[in-house]
PAZAPA-4460 file (N, C-alpha, C; in steps of 0.05 Angstrom, whole numbers, plus 32768, in hexadecimal, padded with zeros to 4 digits):
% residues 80
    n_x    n_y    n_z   ca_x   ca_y   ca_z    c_x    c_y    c_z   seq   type   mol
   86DF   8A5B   9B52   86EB   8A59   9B37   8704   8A48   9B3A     1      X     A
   8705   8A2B   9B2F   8724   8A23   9B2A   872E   8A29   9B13     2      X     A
   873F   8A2B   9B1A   8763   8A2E   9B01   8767   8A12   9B04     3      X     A
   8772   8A10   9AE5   8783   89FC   9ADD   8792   89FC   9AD0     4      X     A
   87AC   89FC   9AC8   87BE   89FD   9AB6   87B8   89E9   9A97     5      X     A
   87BF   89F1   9A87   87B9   89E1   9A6A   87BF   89C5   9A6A     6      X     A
   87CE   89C0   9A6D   87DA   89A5   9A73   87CB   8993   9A88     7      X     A
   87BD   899A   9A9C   87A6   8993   9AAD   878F   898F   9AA2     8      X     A
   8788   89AA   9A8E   8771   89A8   9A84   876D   8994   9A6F     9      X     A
   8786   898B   9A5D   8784   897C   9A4D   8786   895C   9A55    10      X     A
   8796   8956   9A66   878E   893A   9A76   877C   8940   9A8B    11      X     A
   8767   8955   9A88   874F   8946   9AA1   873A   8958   9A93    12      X     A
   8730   894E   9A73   8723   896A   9A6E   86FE   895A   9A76    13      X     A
   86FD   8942   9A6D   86EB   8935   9A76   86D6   8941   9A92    14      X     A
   86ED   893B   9A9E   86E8   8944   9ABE   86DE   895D   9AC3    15      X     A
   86F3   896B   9AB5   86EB   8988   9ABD   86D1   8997   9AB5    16      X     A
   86CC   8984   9A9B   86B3   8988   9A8C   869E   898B   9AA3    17      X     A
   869C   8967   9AA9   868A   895B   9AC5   8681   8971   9AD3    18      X     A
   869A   897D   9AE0   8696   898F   9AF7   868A   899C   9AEF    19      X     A
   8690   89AF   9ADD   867B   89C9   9AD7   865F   89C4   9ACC    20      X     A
   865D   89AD   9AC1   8640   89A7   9AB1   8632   899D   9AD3    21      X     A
   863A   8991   9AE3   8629   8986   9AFB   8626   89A0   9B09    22      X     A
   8634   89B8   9B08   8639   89D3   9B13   8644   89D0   9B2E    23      X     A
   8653   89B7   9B2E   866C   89B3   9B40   8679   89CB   9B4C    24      X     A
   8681   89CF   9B33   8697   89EB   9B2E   8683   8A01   9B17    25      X     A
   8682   8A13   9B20   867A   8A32   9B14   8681   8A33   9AF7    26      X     A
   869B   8A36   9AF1   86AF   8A3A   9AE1   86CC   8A39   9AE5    27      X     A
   86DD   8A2A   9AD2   86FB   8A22   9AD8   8709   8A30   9AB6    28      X     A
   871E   8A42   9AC3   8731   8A4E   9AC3   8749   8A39   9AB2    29      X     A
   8748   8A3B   9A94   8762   8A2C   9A8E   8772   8A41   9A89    30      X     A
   8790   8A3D   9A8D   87AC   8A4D   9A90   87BF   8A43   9A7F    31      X     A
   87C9   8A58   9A74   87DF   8A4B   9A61   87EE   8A60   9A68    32      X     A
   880F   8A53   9A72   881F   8A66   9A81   8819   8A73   9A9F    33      X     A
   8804   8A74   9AA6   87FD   8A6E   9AC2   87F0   8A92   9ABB    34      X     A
   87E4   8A8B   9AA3   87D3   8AAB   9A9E   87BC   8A9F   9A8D    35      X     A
   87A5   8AAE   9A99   8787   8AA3   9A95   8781   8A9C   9A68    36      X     A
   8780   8A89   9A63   8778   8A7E   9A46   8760   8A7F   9A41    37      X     A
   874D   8A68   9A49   8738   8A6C   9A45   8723   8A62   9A5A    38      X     A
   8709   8A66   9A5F   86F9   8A61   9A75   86E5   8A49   9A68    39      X     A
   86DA   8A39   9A80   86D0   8A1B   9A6D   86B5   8A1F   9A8E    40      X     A
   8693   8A26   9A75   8683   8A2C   9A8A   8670   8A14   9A7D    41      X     A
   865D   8A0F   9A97   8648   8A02   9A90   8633   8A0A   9A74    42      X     A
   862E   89FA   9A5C   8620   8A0D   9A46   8601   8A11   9A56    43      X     A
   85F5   8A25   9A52   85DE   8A2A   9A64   85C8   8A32   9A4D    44      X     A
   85D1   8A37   9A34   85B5   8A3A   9A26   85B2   8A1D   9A15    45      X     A
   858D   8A16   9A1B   858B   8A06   9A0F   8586   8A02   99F0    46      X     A
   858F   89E2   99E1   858D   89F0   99C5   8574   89E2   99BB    47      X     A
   8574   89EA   99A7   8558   89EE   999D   8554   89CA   9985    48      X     A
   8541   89C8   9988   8540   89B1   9977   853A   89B2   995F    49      X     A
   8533   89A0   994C   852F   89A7   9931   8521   89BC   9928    50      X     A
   852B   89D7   9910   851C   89E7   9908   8512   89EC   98EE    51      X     A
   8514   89D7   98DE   850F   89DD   98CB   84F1   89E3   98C1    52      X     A
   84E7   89EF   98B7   84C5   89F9   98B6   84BC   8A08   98C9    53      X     A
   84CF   8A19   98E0   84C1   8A20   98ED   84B3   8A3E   98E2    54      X     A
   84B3   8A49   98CF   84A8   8A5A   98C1   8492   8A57   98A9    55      X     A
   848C   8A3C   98AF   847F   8A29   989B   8461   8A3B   989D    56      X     A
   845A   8A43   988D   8442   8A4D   9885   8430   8A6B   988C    57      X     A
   844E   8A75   9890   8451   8A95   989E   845E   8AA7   9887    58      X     A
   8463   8AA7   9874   846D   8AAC   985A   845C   8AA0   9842    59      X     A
   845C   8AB0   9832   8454   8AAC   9813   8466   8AB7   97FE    60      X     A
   846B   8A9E   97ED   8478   8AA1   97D8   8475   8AA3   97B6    61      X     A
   8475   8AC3   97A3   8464   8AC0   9792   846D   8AAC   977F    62      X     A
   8458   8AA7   9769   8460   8A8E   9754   8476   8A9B   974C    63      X     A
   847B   8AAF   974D   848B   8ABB   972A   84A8   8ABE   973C    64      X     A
   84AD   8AB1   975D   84C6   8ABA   976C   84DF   8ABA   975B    65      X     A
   84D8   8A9D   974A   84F1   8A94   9737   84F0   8AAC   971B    66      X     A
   84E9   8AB8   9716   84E1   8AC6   96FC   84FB   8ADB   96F0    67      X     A
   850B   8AE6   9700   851A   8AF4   9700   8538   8AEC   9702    68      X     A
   853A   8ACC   9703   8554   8AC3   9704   8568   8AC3   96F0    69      X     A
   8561   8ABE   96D6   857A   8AC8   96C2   857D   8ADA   96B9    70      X     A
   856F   8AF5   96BC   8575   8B10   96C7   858E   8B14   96DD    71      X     A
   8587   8B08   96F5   8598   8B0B   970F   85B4   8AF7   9703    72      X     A
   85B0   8AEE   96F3   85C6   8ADE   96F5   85DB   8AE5   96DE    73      X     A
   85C9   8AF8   96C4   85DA   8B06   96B3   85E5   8B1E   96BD    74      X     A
   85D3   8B2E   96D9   85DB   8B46   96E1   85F8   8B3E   96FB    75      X     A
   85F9   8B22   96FD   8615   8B1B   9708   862B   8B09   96FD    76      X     A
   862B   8B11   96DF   8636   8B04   96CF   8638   8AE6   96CC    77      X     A
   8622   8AD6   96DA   862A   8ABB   96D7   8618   8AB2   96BF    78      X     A
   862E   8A9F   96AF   8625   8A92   9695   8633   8AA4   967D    79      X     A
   863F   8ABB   9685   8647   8AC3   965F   8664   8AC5   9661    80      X     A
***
């Protein structure tokens, strides 16, 4: 584990990035006042790519879904 003081971390944050993403370094220790701030780790979960539709045709929706809307919308006072 390295420590770095804030002032380190902020002119070498690039770097410090490097290290941990190549897994150079584990995890590094930034310090503010020479007492632990925050920890800067390699991100390890991968993310996910586009999702839109992925429920696409696993659901059914009836005609009448819309049927009840200016009901819902007088029973929350919008419009009077």
């Amino acid at each position: 584990m390295l420590i770095v003081n804030m002032l380190d971390a902020k002119t070498h944050l690039s770097k410090l990035v490097a290290q941990v993403e190549s897994g150079e370094v584990p995890e590094i220790v930034i310090a503010r006042n020479g007492k632990p701030a925050a920890k800067l780790v390699r991100f390890a979960e991968k993310l996910v790519g586009k999702r839109i539709g992925i429920a696409k045709g696993r659901a059914e929706m009836p005609d009448d879904i819309d049927a009840g809307n200016a009901e819902i919308a007088r029973l929350f006072g919008v419009g009077q």
